[in-house]
C-alpha positions as a Markdown table, in Angstrom:
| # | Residue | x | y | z |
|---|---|---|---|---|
| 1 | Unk | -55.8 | -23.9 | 99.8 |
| 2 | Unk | -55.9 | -20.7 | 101.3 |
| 3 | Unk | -54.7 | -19.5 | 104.7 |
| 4 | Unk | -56.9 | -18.1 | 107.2 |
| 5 | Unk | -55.3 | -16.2 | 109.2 |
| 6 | Unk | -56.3 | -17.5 | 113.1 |
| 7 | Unk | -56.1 | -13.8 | 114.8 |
| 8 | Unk | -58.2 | -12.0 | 112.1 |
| 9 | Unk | -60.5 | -14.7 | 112.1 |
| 10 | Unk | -61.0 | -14.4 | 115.8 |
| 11 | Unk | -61.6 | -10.4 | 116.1 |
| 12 | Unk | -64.2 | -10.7 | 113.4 |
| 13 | Unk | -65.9 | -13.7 | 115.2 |
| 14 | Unk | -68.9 | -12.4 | 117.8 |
| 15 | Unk | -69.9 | -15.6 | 118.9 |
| 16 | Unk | -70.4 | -19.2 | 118.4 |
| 17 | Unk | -73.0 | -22.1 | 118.6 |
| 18 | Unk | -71.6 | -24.4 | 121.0 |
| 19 | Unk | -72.5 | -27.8 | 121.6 |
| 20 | Unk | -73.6 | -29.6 | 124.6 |
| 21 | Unk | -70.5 | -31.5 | 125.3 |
| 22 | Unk | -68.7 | -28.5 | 124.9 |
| 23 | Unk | -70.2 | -27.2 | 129.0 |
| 24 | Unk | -68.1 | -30.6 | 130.1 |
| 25 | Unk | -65.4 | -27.8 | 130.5 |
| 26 | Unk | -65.0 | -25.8 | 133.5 |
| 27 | Unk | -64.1 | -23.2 | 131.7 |
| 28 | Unk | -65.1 | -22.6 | 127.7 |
| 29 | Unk | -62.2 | -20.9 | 126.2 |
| 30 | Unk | -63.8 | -18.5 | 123.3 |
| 31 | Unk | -60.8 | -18.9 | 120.9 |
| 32 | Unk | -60.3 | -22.3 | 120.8 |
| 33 | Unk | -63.9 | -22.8 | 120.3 |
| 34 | Unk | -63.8 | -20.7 | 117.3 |
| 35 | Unk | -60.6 | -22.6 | 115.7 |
| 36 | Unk | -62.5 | -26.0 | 116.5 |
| 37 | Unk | -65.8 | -25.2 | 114.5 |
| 38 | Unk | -64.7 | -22.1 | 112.2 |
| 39 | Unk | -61.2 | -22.9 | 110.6 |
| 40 | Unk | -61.3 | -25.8 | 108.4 |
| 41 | Unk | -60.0 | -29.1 | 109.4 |
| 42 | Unk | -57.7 | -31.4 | 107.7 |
| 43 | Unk | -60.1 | -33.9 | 105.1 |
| 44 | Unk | -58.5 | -36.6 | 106.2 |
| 45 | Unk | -60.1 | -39.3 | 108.4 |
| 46 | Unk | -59.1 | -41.4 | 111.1 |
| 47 | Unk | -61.5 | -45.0 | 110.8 |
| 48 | Unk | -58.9 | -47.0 | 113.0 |
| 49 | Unk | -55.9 | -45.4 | 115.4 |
| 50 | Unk | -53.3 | -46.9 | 112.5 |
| 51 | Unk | -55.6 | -46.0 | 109.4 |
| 52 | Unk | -56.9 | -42.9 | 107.7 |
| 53 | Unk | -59.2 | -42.4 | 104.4 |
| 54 | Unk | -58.0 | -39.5 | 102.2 |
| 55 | Unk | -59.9 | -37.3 | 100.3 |
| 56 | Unk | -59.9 | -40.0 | 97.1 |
| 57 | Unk | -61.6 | -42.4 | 98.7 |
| 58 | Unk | -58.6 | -44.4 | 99.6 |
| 59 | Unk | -57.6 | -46.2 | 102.1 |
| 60 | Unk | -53.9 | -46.2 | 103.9 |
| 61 | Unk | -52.1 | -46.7 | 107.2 |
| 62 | Unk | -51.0 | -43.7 | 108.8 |
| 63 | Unk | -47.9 | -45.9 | 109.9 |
| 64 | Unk | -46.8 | -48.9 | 108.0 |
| 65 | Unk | -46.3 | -51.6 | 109.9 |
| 66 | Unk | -44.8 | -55.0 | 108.1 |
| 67 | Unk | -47.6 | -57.4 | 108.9 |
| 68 | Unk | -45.2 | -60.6 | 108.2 |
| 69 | Unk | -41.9 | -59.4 | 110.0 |
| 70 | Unk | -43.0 | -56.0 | 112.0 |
| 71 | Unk | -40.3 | -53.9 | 109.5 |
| 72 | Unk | -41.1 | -50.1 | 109.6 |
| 73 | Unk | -39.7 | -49.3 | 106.6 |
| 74 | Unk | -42.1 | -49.5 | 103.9 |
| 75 | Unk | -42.1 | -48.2 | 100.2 |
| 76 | Unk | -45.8 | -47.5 | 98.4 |
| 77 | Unk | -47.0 | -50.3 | 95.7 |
| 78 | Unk | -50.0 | -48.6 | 94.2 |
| 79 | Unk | -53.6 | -49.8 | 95.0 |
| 80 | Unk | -55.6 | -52.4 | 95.5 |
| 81 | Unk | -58.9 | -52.5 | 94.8 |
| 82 | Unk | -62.2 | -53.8 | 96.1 |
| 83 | Unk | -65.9 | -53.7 | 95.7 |
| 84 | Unk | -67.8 | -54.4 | 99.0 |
| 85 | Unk | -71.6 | -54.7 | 99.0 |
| 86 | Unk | -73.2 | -52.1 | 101.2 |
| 87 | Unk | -76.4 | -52.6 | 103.2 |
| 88 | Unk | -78.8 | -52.0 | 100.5 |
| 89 | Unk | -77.1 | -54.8 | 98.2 |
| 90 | Unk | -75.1 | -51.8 | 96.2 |
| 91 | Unk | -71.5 | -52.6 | 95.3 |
| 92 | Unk | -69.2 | -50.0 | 95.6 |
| 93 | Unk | -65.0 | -49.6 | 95.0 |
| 94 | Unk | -62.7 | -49.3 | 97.5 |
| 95 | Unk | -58.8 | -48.6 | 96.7 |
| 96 | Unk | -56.5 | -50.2 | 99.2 |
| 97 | Unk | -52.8 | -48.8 | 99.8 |
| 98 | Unk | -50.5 | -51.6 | 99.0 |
| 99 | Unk | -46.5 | -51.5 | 100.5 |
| 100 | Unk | -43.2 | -53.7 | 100.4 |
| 101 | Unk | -41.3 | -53.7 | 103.4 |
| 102 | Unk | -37.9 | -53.1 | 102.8 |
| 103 | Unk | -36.7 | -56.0 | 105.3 |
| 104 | Unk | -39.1 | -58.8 | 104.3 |
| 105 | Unk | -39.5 | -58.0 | 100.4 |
| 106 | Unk | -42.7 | -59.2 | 101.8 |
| 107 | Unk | -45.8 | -56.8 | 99.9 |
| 108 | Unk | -49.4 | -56.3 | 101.7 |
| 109 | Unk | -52.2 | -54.1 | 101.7 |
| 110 | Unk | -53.7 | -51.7 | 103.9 |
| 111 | Unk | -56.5 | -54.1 | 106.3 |
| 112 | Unk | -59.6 | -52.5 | 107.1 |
| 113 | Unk | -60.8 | -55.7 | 109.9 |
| 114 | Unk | -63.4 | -53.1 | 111.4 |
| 115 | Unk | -65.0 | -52.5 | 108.6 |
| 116 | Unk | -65.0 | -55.4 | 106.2 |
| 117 | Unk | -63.2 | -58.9 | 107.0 |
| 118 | Unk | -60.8 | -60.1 | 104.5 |
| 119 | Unk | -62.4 | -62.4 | 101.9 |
| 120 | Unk | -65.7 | -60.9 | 102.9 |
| 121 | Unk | -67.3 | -59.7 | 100.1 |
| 122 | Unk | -69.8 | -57.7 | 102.4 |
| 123 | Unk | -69.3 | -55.2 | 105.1 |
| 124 | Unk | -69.7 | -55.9 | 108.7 |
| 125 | Unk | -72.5 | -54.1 | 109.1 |
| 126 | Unk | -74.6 | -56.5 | 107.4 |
| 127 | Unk | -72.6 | -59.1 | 108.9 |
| 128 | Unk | -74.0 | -57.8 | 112.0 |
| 129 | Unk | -77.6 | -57.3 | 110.7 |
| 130 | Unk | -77.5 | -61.2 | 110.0 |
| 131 | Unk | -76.5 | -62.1 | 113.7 |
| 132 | Unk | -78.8 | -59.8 | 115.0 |
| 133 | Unk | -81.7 | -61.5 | 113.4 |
| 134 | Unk | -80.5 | -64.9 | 114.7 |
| 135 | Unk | -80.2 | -63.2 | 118.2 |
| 136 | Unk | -83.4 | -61.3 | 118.4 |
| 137 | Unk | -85.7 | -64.0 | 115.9 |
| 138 | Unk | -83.9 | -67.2 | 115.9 |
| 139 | Unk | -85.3 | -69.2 | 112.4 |
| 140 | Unk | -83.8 | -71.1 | 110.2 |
| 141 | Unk | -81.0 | -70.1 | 107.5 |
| 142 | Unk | -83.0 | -70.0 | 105.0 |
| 143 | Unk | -85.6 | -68.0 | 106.6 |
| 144 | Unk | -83.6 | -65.1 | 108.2 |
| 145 | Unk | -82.1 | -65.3 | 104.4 |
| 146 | Unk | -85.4 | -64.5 | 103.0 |
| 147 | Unk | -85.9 | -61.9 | 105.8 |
| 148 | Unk | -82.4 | -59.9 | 104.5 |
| 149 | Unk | -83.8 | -60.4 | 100.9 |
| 150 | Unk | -87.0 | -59.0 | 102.0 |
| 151 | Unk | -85.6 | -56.2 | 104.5 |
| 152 | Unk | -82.5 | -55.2 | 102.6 |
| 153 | Unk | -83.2 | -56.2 | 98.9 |
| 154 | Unk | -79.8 | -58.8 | 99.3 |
| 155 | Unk | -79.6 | -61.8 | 97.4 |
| 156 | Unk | -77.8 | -64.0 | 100.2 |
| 157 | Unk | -77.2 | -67.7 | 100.2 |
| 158 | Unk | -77.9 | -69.9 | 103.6 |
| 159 | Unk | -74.3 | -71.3 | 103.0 |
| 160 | Unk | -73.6 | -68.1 | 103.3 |
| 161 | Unk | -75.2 | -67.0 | 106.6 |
| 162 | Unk | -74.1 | -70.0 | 108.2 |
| 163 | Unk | -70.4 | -69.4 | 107.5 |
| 164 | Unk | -71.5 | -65.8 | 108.8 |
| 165 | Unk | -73.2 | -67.5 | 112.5 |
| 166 | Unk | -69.8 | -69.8 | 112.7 |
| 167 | Unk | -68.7 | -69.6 | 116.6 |
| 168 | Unk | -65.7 | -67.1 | 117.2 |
| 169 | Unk | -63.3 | -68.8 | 118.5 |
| 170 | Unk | -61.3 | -66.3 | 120.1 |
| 171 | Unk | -64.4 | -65.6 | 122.5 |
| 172 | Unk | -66.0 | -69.4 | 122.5 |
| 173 | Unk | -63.9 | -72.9 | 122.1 |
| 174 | Unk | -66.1 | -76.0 | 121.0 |
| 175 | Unk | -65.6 | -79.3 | 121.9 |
| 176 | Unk | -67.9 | -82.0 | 120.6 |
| 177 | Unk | -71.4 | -81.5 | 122.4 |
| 178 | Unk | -70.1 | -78.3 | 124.7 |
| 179 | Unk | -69.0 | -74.8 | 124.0 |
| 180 | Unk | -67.2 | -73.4 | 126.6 |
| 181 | Unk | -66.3 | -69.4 | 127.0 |
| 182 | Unk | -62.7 | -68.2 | 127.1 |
| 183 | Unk | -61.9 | -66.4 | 130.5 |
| 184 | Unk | -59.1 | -65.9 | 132.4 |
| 185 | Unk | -60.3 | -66.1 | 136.2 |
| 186 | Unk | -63.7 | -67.8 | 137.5 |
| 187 | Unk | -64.3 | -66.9 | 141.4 |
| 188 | Unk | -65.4 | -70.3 | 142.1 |
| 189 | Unk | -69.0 | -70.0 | 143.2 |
| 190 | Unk | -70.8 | -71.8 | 140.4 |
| 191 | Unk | -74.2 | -72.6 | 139.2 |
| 192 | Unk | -75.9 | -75.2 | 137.4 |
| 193 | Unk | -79.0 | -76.1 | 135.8 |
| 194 | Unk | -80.3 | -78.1 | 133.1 |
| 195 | Unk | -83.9 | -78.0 | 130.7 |
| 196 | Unk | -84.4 | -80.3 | 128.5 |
| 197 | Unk | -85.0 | -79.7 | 124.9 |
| 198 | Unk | -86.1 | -81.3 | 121.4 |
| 199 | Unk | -83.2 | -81.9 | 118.5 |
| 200 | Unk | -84.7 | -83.3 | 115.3 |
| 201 | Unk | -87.3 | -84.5 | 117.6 |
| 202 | Unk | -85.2 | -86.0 | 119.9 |
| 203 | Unk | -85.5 | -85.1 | 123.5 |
| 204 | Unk | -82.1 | -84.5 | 125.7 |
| 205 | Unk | -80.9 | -82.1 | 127.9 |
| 206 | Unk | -79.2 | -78.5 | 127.7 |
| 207 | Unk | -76.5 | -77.9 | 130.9 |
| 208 | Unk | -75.5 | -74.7 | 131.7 |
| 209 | Unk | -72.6 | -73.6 | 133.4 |
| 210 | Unk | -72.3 | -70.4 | 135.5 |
| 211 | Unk | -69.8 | -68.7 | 137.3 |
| 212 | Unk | -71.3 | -65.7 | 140.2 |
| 213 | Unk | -69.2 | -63.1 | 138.8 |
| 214 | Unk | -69.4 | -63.9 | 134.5 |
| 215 | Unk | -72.3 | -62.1 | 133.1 |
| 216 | Unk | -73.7 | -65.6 | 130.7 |
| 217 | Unk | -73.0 | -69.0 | 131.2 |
| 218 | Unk | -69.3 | -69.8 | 130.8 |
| 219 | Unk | -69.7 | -73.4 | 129.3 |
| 220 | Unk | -73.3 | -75.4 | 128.1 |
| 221 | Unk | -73.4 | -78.5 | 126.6 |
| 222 | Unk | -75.7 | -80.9 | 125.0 |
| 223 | Unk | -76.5 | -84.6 | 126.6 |
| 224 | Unk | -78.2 | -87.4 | 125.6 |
| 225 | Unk | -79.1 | -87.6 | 129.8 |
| 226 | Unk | -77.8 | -86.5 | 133.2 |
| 227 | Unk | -75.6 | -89.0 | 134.9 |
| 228 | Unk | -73.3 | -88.1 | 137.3 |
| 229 | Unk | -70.4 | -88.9 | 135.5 |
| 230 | Unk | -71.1 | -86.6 | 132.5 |
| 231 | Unk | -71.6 | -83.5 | 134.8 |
| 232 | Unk | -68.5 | -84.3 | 136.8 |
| 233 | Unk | -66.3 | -84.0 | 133.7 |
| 234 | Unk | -68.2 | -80.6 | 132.7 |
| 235 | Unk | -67.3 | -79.2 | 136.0 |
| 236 | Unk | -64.1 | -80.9 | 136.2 |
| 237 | Unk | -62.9 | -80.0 | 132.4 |
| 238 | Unk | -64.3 | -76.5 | 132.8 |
| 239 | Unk | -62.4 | -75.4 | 135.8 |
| 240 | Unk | -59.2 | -77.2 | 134.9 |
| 241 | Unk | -56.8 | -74.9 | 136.8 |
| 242 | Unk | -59.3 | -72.9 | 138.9 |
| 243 | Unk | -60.3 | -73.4 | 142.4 |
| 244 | Unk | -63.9 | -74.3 | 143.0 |
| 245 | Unk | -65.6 | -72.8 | 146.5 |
| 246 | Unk | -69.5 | -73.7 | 146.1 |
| 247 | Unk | -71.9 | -75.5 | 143.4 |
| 248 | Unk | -75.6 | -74.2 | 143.7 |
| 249 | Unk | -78.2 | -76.3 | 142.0 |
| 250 | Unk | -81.9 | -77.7 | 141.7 |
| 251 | Unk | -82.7 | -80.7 | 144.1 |
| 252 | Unk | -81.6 | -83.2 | 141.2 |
| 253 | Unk | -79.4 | -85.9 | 143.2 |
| 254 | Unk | -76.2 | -85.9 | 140.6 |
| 255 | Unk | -74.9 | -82.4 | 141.8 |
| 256 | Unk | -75.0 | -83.4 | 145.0 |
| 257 | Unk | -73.0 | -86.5 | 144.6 |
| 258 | Unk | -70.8 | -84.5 | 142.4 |
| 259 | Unk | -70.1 | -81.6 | 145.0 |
| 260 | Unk | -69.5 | -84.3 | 147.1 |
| 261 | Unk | -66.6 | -86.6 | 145.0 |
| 262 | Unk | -65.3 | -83.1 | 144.0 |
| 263 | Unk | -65.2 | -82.0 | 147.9 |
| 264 | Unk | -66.9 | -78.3 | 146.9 |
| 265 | Unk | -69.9 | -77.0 | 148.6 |
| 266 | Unk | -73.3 | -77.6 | 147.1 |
| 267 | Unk | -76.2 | -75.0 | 147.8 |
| 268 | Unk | -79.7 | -76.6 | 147.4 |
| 269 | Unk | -81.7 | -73.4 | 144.9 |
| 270 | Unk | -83.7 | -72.3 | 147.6 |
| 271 | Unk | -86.4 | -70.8 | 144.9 |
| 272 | Unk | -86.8 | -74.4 | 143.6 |
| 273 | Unk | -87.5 | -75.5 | 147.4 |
| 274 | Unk | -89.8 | -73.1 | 148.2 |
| 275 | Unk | -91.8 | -74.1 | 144.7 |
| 276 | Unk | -92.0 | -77.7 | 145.4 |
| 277 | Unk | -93.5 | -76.5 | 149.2 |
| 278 | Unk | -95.8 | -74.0 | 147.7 |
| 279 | Unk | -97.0 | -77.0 | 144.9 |
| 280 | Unk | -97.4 | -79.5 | 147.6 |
| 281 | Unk | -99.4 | -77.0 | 149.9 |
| 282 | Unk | -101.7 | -76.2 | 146.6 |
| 283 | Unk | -102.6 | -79.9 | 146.0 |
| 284 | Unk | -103.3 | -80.4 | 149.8 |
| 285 | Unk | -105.8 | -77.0 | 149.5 |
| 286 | Unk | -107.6 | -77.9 | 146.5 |
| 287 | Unk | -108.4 | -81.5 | 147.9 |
| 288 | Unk | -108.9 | -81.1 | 151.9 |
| 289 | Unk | -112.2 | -80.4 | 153.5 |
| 290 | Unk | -110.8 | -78.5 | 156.4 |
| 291 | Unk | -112.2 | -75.4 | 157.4 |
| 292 | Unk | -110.9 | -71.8 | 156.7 |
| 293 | Unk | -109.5 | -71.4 | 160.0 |
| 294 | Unk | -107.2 | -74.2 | 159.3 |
| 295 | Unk | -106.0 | -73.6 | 155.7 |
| 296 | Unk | -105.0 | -70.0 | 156.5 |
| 297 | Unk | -102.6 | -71.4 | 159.2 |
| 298 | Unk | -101.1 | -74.0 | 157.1 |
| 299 | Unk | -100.2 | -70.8 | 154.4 |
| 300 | Unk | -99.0 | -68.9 | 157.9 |
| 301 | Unk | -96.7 | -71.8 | 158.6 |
| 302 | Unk | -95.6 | -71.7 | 154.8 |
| 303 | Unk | -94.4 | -68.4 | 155.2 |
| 304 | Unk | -92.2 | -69.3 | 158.4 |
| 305 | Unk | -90.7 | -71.9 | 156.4 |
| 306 | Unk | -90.0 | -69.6 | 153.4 |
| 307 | Unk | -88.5 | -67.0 | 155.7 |
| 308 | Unk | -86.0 | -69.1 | 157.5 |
| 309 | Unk | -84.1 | -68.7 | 153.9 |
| 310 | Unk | -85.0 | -64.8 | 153.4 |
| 311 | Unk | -81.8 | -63.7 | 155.6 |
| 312 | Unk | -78.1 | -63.9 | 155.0 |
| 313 | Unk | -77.3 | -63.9 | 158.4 |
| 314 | Unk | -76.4 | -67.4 | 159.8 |
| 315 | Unk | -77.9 | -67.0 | 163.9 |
| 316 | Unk | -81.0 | -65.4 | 162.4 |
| 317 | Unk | -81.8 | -68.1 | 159.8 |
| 318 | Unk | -81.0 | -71.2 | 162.3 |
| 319 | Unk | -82.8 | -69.1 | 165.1 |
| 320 | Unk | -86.3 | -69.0 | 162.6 |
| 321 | Unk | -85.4 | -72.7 | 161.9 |
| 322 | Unk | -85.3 | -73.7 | 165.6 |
| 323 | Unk | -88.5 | -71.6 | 166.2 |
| 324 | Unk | -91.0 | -73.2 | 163.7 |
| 325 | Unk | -89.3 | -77.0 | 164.9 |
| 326 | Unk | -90.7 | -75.8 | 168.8 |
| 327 | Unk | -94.1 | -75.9 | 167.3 |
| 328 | Unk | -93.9 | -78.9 | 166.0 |
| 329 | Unk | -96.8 | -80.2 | 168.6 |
| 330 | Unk | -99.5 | -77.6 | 167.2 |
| 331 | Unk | -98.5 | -77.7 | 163.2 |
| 332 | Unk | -100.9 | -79.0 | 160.7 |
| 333 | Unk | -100.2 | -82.6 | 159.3 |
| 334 | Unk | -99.0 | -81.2 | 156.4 |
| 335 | Unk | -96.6 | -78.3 | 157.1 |
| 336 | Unk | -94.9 | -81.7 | 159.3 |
| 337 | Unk | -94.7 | -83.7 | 155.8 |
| 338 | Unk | -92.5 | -81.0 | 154.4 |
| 339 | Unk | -90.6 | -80.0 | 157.0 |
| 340 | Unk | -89.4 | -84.1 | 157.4 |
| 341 | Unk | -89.7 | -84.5 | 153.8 |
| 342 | Unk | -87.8 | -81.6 | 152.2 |
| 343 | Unk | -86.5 | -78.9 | 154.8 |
| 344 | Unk | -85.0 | -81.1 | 158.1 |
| 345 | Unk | -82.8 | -84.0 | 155.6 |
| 346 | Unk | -81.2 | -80.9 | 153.2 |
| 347 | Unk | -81.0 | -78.1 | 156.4 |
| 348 | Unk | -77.3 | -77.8 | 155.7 |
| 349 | Unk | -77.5 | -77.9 | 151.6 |
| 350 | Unk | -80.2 | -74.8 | 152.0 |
| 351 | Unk | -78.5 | -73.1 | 154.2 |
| 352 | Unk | -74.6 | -72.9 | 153.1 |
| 353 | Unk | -75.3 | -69.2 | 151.9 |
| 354 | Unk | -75.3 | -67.9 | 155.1 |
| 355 | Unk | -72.2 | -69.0 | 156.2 |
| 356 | Unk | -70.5 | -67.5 | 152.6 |
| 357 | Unk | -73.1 | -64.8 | 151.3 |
| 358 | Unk | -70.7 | -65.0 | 147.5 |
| 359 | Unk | -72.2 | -68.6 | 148.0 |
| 360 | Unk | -75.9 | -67.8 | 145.2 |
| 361 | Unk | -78.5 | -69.0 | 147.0 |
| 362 | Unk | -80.5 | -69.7 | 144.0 |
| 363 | Unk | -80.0 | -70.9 | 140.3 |
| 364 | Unk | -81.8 | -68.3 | 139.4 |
| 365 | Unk | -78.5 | -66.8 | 137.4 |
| 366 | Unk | -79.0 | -69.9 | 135.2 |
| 367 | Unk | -83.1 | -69.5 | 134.8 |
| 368 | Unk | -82.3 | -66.0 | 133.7 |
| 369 | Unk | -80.3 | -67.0 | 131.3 |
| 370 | Unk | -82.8 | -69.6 | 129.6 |
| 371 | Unk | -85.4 | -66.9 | 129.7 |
| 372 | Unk | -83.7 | -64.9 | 127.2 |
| 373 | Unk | -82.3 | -67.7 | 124.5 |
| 374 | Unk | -86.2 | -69.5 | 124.9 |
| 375 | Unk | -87.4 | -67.9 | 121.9 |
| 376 | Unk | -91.2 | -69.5 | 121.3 |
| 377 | Unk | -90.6 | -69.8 | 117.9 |
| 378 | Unk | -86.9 | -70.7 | 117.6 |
| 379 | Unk | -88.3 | -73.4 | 120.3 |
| 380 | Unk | -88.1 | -77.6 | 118.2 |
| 381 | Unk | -86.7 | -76.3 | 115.1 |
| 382 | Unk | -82.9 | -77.3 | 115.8 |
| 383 | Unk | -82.1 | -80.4 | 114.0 |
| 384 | Unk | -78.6 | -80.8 | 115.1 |
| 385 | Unk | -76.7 | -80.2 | 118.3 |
| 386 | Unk | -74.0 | -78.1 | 116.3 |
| 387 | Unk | -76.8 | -75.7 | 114.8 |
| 388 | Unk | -78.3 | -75.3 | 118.5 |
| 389 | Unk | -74.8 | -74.6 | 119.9 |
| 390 | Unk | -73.9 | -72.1 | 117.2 |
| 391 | Unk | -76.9 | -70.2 | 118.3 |
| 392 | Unk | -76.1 | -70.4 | 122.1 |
| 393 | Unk | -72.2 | -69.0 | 121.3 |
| 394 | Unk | -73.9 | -66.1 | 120.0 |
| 395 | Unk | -75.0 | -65.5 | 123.7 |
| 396 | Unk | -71.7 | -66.2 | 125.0 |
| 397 | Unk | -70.1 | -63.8 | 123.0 |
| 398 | Unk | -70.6 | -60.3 | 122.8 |
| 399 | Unk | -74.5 | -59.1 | 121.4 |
| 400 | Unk | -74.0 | -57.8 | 117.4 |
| 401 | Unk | -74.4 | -54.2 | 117.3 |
């Protein structure tokens, strides 16, 4: 190749086409500009810190490394070769350095993990594609097969995809009916919340398990029904090792029995309260002949109730509660049901938040969370708990690119 001499090439140079990344600099220094985009680089490419493609089309490590015994000192075995499919179906030959290490007699090739798994015969780009429908679309096997026939002219079997959706278990561990996510620290402010959902037409429940400071749930499983023992053990099993502060839930009477037996807080959601209010109010509206007068202060004392729980500070929320109690001789009939029926017996459950304001006041981490893996057509077309729990790991780990 011929040599281009850096000074000559500089003095003949007037100026250069930068590029926008290039003003990150404080200071743009003219030569080195010109040697980045003017004098030819080296054809070699980096597609992994330990692995470069040459100019061939092969692949090699830029610094053996024995993968059975560490040794550094490697001598070249010729090639290996491979034909990966591409996106568009098209096969196409890939030559693999292979070595001996010298301390092992052990030989191996040259692994290219980011781009192609081994024993894969396709790359991980379609890999990706495949998960990404699952993600986005949800369907059967067969149907997000006929999809990449239809979208990527690849013949693809559903055995296939399914090894291809199989839970990673360096990011998600499953056990029986539960996945659980692999984490090192929780902060010990949980949340939980269940929904119940249809399995081969079988109705049971979906728990989720969320810790404040995890983005996703960090465990779910799938039960037959909700009994305090079952959700004990999920907590229990789950946070082997960790310290548990708080437990904030719906108004279902098994977390509170199990905050209590485990001796951890338990936060009533405050959103679920506020919704069974607001439904009760709305039944009493629609059938009570009172006069407008009266059914616009019944919604006025709603709202007092509502914001007793819109402040994190303690004085200020007890202060609202103690205010709308004072009134008790002049309130409505009904804003006196609610406020002996739902707010006076669970006043400390509601209201644990503002004492610890890491403490989530609702579930609403967990509600979230179903919102995105409810997909209306993915919705009764599970027929077993492993093939809905496959498609919730994809959730728990991290979203195919």
């Amino acid at each position: 190749m011929t040599t281009i001499s850096k000074s000559a090439l500089i003095s003949n140079i007037g100026s250069v086409q930068l590029k926008l990344f290039d003003f990150e600099d404080e200071e743009i220094n003219f030569e080195k500009k010109v040697e980045k985009y003017a004098i030819p680089q080296s054809k070699k490419k980096n597609i992994k810190k330990n692995i470069q493609i040459l100019d061939n089309g092969h692949y090699e490590m830029i610094k053996p490394v024995c993968y059975h015994c560490g040794g550094l000192k490697q001598t070249k075995q010729g090639f290996r070769e491979i034909n990966p499919k591409l996106d568009n179906g098209e096969k196409i030959k890939i030559s693999l350095q292979r070595y001996k290490c010298k301390s092992c007699n052990k030989k191996y090739s040259t692994k290219i993990e980011n781009l192609k798994k081994e024993n894969n015969s396709f790359f991980e780009s379609v890999i990706n594609k495949i998960r990404r429908s699952k993600w986005y679309r949800g369907g059967s096997l067969r149907k997000i097969a006929k999809d990449i026939k239809n979208f990527l002219n690849i013949d693809i079997s559903h055995q296939s995809i399914k090894n291809f959706l199989k839970i990673d278990e360096n990011l998600v561990k499953k056990e029986g009916s539960r996945i659980v996510r692999k984490f090192n620290q929780l902060s010990g402010y949980l949340t939980i919340d269940e929904e119940y959902i249809y399995i081969n037409g079988k109705k049971k429940y979906r728990v989720s398990l969320h810790d404040r400071f995890i983005k996703g749930p960090i465990a779910e499983e799938i039960m037959k029904s909700r009994t305090t023992k079952k959700i004990k053990a999920l907590i229990e099993e789950v946070t082997d090792g960790h310290s548990v502060i708080s437990l904030t839930s719906d108004g279902l009477k098994q977390y509170k029995l199990v905050s209590k037996d485990l001796g951890i807080i338990h936060q009533r959601c405050v959103f679920h309260m506020m919704k069974e209010c607001r439904e009760e109010i709305e039944r009493y509206l629609k059938k009570t002949k009172d006069d407008l007068v009266t059914k616009m202060a019944v919604l006025r004392y709603l709202t007092e109730i509502n914001n007793i729980f819109r402040t994190f500070d303690e004085n200020e929320c007890f202060d609202r509660y103690e205010t709308i109690l004072n009134k008790s001789e002049r309130l409505p009939e009904i804003i006196i049901k609610i406020l002996v029926d739902k707010i006076i017996p669970n006043i400390e459950s509601l209201t644990q938040f503002t004492k610890d304001n890491f403490i989530p006041r609702t579930s609403n981490q967990a509600e979230q969370h179903y919102s995105k893996t409810e997909k209306v057509e993915t919705q009764a077309k599970f027929k077993t708990d492993d093939g809905l729990l496959e498609y919730l790991a994809l959730f728990m780990e991290k979203q195919p690119t």
